[in-house]
N, C-alpha and C positions, 0 to 999 in steps of 0.2 A: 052448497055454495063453494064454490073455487076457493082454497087457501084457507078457509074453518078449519080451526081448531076441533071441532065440532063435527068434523068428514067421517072419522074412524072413530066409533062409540066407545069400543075397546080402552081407548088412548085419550081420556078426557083430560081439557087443561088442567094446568093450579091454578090458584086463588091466591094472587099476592095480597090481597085485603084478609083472608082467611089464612095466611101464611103467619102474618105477621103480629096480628090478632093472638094465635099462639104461641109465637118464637120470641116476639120483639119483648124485651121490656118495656111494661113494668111486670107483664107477665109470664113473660118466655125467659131466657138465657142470654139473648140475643142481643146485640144492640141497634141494628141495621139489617132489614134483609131487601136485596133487588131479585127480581126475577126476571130473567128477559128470555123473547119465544127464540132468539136465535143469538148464539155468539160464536167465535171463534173458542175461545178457551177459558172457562171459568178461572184457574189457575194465573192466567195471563189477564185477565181482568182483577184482581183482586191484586195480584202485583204491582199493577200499577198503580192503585188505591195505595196501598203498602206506601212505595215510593214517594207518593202526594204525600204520605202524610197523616193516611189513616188511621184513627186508632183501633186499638182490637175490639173484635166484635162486629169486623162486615162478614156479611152472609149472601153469598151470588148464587142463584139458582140458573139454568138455563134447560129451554125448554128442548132445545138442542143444539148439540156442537159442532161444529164443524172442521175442528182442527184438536179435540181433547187430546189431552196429551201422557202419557205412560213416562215408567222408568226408562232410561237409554235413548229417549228422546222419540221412541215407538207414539205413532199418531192412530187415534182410532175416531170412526164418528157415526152416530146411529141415527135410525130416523127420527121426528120428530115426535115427542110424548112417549116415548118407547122405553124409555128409562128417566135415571136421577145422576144428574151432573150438578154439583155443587162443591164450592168452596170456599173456606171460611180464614179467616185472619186472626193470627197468633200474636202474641206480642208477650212471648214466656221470658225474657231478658227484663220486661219491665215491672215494678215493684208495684202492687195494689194495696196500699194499705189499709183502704176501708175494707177488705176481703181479708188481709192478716197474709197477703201474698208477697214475700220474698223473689227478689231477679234469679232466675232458674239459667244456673251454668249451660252455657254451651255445649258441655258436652252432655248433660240430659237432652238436649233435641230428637236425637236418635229415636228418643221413645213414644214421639208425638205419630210418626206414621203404624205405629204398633197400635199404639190405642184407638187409630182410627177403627183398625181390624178387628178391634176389640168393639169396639161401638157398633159395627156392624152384623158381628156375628150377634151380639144380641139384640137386634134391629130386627133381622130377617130369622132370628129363631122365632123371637116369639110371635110376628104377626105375620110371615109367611109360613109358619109352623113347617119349617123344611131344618133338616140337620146340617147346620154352616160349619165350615171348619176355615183355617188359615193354614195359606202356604208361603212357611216366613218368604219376605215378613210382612207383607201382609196382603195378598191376595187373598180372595173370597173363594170357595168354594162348593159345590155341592156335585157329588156324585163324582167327585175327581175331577172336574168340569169347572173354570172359570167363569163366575157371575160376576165379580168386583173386582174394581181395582184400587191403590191408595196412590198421591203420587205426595211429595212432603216438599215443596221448595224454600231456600232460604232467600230472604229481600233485604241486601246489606241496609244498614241505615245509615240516613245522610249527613252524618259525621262519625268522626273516631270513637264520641261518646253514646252516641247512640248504639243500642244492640239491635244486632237482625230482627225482623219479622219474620214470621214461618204462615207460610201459604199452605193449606190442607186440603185437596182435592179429593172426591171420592165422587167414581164412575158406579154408578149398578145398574145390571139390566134387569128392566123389571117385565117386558112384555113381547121382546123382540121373536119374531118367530124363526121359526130354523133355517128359512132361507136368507132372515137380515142380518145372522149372527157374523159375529168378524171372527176374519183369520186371524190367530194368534200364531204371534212367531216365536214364543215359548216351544212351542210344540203340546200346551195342552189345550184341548177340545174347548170351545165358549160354551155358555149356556145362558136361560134367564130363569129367575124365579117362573116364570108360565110356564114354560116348557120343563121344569125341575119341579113341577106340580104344585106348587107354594097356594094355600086355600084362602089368601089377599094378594093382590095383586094392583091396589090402590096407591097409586102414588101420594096422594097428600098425607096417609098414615105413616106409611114407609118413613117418607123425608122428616115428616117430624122426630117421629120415633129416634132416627137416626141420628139426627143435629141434637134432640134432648141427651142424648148418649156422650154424644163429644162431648160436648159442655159438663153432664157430671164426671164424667171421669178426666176431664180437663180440670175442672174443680178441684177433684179429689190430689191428682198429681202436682195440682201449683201448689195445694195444701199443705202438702207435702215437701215444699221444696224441689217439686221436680224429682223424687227417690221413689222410683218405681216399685221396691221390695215393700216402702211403709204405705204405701197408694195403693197397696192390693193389687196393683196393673200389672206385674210382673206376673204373679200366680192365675189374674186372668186370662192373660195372654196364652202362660202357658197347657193351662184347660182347653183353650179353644185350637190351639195350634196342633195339624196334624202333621208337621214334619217330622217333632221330637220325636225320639227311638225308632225313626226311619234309614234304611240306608240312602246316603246321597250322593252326586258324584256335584261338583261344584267347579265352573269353567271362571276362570280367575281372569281380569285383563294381563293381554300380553299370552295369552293361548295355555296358561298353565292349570292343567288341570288336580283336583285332589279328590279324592272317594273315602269314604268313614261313613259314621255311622252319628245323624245331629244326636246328640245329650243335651242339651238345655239352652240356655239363653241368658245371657250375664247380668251382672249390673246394670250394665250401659247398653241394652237392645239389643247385642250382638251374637250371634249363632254359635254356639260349640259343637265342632266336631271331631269326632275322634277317631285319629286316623291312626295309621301303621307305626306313623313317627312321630305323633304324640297328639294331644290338642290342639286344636287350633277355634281360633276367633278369628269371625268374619264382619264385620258390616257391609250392609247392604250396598252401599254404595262404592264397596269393592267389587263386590259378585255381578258378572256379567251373567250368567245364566245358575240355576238350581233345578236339579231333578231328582 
């Protein structure tokens, strides 16, 4: 039938009733989850949730995008059922105190697109059984090869007293074949879990897996104050990250470039590298490009 879900056996639906079934409370992590077979931007759909008024805890699935969106404002979009595009709603500025959660400074924000990388590399380690790595901060990798991406937007809120919302976006391709894979204008090669040999390749394990991930180590970090060294998030980051003790050249806006060699990753989310003329810290949203 024209237009099934159902056309490509490969690439079967979700189940938003079985989705939510295990994500939503009173069972899941979740508060809210949509699923929809088409949208423009998971990201941009949960922002304006955000803006309404939302509280944290929506979860946007889409079965395909049409305008997903990257760092730098890079647009990417794959076919339908072919991967997992979803994004979820933050709300670390606000105080929980049936959870014992303290309002998380603003400047811990940094570390929420880290921990996605973090959630993901143990997502697709353990039920793709594939070897993930991150390329701060936080691209997906396998075989040197982009499979994910994270993108982390902030949603002022609508007053002085209110604190931003944090939008969490996470791209993975889960089935795409080698002729549907996107050009990256990084300059590294795409990939998917199928074609990177992954022995699941089940979208509704995956996404769970992955959104269970957020959320406890979401947990762990609000738990925490938002202090990535006492949340463990910092030393798992830096297990899963293969930048450290790499050489890098790093293109800075405004065309300045610097080359060293990353050493570690701070307090605050941010890349050390050590160059000719000393250390330097980076955040991500300085760095126009990393290789």
């Amino acid at each position: 039938m024209p237009g099934s879900p159902y056309t490509d056996l490969d690439r079967p639906p979700l189940s938003a009733a079985r989705l939510r079934r295990a994500l939503v409370a009173p069972y899941g992590p979740w508060r809210r989850l949509e699923l929809r077979a088409e949208t423009g931007s998971t990201n941009a759909d949960v922002a304006e949730a955000a803006r309404g008024g939302e509280p944290e805890g929506l979860v946007v699935v889409a079965e395909r995008q049409t305008t997903g969106r990257g760092r730098r404002g890079r647009v990417w979009q794959s076919p339908p059922r072919a991967g997992i595009a979803t994004s979820v709603l933050l709300r670390p500025g606000e105080a929980v105190p049936e959870r014992g959660w303290s309002p998380v400074p603003t400047t811990g924000y940094g570390w929420l697109p880290l921990l996605a990388g973090v959630a993901l590399v143990e997502a697709v380690s353990r039920l793709a059984e594939l070897d993930a790595r991150l390329k701060w901060p936080n691209d997906l990798l396998l075989d040197d090869a982009k499979c994910a991406g994270v993108l982390a937007e902030a949603v002022p809120g609508g007053t002085l007293a209110q604190p931003s919302a944090v939008v969490l976006g996470v791209g993975l391709n889960v089935t795409l074949r080698a002729d549907e894979l996107p050009e990256n204008p990084t300059g590294l090669p795409a990939t998917s879990l199928q074609l990177a040999g992954a022995t699941a390749t089940d979208r509704d394990p995956l996404l769970r897996a992955l959104l269970r991930a957020i959320a406890d180590w979401y947990d762990r970090w609000r738990s925490a104050g938002g202090d990535a060294v006492t949340s463990g998030l910092r030393d798992a980051y830096l297990a899963a990250c293969d930048t450290i003790g790499r050489p890098v050249r790093v293109i800075l806006p405004g065309g300045e470039e610097l080359t060293g060699t990353a050493t570690g990753v701070d307090a605050d989310g941010q890349l050390l590298v050590e160059t000719v003329r000393g250390e330097r810290s980076l955040a991500a949203g300085d760095v126009l490009h990393l290789r």
